[in-house]
N, C-alpha and C positions, 0 to 999 in steps of 0.2 A: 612771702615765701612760696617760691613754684613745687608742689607735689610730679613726682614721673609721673608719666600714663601709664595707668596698671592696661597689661597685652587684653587678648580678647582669648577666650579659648583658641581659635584659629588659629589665630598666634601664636600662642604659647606651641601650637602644635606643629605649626611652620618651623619654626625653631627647633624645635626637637626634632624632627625628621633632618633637618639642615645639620646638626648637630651627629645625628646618626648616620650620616652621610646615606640617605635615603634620598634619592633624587624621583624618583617618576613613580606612585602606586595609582594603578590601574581596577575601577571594579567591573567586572562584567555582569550586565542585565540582560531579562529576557525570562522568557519563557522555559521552563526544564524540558519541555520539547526538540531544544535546540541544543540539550548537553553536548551531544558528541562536535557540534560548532562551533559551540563556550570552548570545550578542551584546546581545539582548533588556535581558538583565537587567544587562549592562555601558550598558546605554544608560542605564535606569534612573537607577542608582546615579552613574554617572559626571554627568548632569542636574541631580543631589542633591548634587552636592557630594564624593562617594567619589574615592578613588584605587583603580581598580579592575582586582585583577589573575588572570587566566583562564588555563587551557590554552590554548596558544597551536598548536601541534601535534598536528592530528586524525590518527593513524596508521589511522584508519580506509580514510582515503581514498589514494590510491596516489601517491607521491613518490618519487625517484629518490637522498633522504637515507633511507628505509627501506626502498627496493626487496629489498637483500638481507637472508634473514632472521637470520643468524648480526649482521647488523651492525642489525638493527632491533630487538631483545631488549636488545642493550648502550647503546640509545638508548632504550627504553621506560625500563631502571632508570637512566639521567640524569636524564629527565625527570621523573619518578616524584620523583626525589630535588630535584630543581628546584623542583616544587609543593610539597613538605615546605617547602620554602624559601620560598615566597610565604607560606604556613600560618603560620609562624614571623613574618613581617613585618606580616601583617593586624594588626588592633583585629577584626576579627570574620571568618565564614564564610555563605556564602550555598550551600546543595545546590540545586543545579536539577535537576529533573526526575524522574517518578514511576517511578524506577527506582534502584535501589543495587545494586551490584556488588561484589565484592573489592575491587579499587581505590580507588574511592571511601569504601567500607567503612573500609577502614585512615587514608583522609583524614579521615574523620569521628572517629575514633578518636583518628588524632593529636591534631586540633585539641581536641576533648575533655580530651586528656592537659596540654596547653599552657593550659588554661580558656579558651578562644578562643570566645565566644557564637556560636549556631550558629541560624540559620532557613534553614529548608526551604522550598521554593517549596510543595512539596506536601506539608505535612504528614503524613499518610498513611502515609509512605514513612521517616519518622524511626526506624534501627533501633535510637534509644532507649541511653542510658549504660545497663552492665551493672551493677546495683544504686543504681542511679539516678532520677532524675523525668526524663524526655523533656519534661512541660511546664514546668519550672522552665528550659528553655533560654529564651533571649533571643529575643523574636518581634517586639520592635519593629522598624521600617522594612519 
């Protein structure tokens, strides 16, 4: 007796998106330095047809949900853990801006791990899979 192939989460979520007639989610990375870029490129995409999802929380700027620092650390590793979770829902990744940092670093990295296609606004700044093609990434749109 042949058992189905139980889906993979992926799957299951492929499906569900195909089901919700959800065709293209978009997440943008980068640096909060580059928000007014981000909005930019959420205008883009969102124009084009994307479901387009961003940091929504610049801890740059001063707020009275990360005024304190003991309680703004335990809020950056939420959020942190939140954009992994956009990362995981896109069909692809958009890096904005000619800058990469730890953070973003590890974004790039995850979505890499995930095979999540990856264009850079700024090429340049692609720091490239570790034994990998940097140009074999995905640069359409």
């Amino acid at each position: 007796m042949s058992f189905p192939q139980l889906l993979t989460p992926e799957e299951k979520l492929a499906q569900g998106k195909t089901a919700l007639g959800i065709r293209d989610v978009v997440v943008l990375c980068g640096s909060m330095r580059f928000a007014a870029d981000m909005a930019e490129v959420a205008i883009q995409e969102s124009v084009a047809g994307a479901l387009v999802l961003k940091p929504d929380c610049n801890m740059k700027i001063a707020h009275p949900l990360w005024a304190d620092p003991v309680e703004a650390e335990a809020l950056k590793v939420r959020l942190d853990d939140q954009h992994k979770q956009k990362i995981r829902l896109a069909d692809r990744v958009i890096v904005v801006g000619d800058y990469i940092g730890d953070s973003t670093r590890g974004e790039i990295a995850y979505a890499r791990e995930l095979g999540k296609p990856i264009r850079f606004t700024d090429p340049e700044v692609d720091p490239g899979e570790p034994g990998g093609d940097p140009a074999a990434e995905e640069t359409a749109r």
